[in-house]
Every structure is written in structure tokens, then in C-alpha cells.
N, C-alpha and C positions, 0 to 999 in steps of 0.2 A: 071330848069335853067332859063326857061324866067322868072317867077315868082322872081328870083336873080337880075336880068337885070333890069328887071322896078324898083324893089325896092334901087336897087343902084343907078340909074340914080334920084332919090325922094331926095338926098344929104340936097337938098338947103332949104328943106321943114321942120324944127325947130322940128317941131311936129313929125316926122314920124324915128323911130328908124334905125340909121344910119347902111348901110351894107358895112362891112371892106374888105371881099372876100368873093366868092364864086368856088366854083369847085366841077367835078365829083370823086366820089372813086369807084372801085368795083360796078359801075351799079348805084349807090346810091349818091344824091346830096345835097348837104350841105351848107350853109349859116351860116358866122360868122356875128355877127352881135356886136352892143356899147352892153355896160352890162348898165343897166337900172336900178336902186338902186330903192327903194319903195314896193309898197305892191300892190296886185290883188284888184279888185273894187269890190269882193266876200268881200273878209277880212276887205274892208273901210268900207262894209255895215255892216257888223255882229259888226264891232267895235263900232255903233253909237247907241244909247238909244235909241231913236224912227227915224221911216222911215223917207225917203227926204219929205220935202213939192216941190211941184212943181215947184214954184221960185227954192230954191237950185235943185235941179234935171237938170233945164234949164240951170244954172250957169256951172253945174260940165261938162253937154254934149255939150256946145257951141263950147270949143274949139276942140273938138273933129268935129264937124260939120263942124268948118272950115277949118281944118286938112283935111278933106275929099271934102270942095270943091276944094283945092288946088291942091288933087292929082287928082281925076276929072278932073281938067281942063288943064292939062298934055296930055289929051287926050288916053289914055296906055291900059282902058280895053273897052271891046265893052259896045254899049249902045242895 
């Protein structure tokens, strides 16, 4: 359930997959979350004729990077 909490409170951060509700059932805890259309980073790789070069490799993980200093600096998990 904290793991719901910080993730719900992450709203304003573009990048980070929005959480609609959360709550207990039966001992067991649950997180609804946006539906998220597109394909696994498994299935982008296997789709491409040859591997990333390093440039695109850097392109694809950037915004991901900054998706993560964002949440980071929210201050929410220990350092």
C-alpha cells in the first residue's frame, strides 16, 4: 500500500504511469493503474534487424533517466 501512495502522489510526472486507485481485498493489495497502449522493450528489440548503436541506445534511455530524476527528487525512497 505505501508503494500505491508514493506512486499516486508521482501524478504530475508525464512519464510515470498514472495510479487511478488503490486498496486492500482479502489481505491482498491491488493498484489500478492508466492502460498504457504499446509494446515491451523485449519485443522493440527482437523487432529491429540489427542491435542499438550507442547513440540510439542513449536517445531511447534518456527520457527514461529523467523520469527518474524527477521521481528521485520527490524525495519518497531512501538513499
Amino acid at each position: 500500500m505505501n508503494e500505491a501512495r508514493i506512486l499516486s502522489s508521482l501524478f504530475d510526472i508525464k512519464e510515470v504511469v498514472k495510479v487511478l486507485d488503490y486498496f486492500e481485498e482479502r489481505e491482498n493489495a491491488y493498484i489500478v493503474m492508466e492502460f498504457v497502449q504499446g509494446i515491451s522493450l523485449r519485443q522493440y528489440l527482437e523487432s529491429r534487424n540489427q542491435p542499438m548503436s550507442f547513440t540510439e541506445a542513449w536517445n531511447f534511455l534518456l527520457p527514461v533517466m529523467e523520469a527518474l530524476e524527477k521521481v528521485d527528487s520527490q524525495r519518497y525512497f531512501p538513499r
